[in-house]
C-alpha positions, 0 to 999 in steps of 0.5 A: 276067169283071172287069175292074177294077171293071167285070163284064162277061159275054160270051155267044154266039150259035149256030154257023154254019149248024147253029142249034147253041148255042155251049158256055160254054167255047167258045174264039174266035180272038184277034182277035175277043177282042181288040177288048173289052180294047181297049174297055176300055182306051180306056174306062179311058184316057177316065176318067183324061182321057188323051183325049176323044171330041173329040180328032182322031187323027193319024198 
């Protein structure tokens, strides 16, 4: 997967209790999907100074 100018390659682990390799073309359920767009997201924001690792966040 690319990701702007980032390469990025996810690999997965086995299945359960079955020691079984997961396939290449496994499909996850979105929300364990959806925290590495986020990842990047922020990544990309930090880059552009949108906010630092400093800032506090409030509600």
């Amino acid at each position: 997967m690319k990701a702007g100018n980032i390469n990025v390659k996810m690999l997965a682990g086995t299945m359960g209790v079955t020691g079984k390799s997961m396939r290449e073309d496994a499909i996850f359920d979105i929300a364990s999907t959806s925290k590495f767009y986020t990842q990047i997201i922020a990544y990309n924001l930090l880059k552009e100074g949108a906010f630092t690792l400093d800032d506090k966040v409030k509600t």
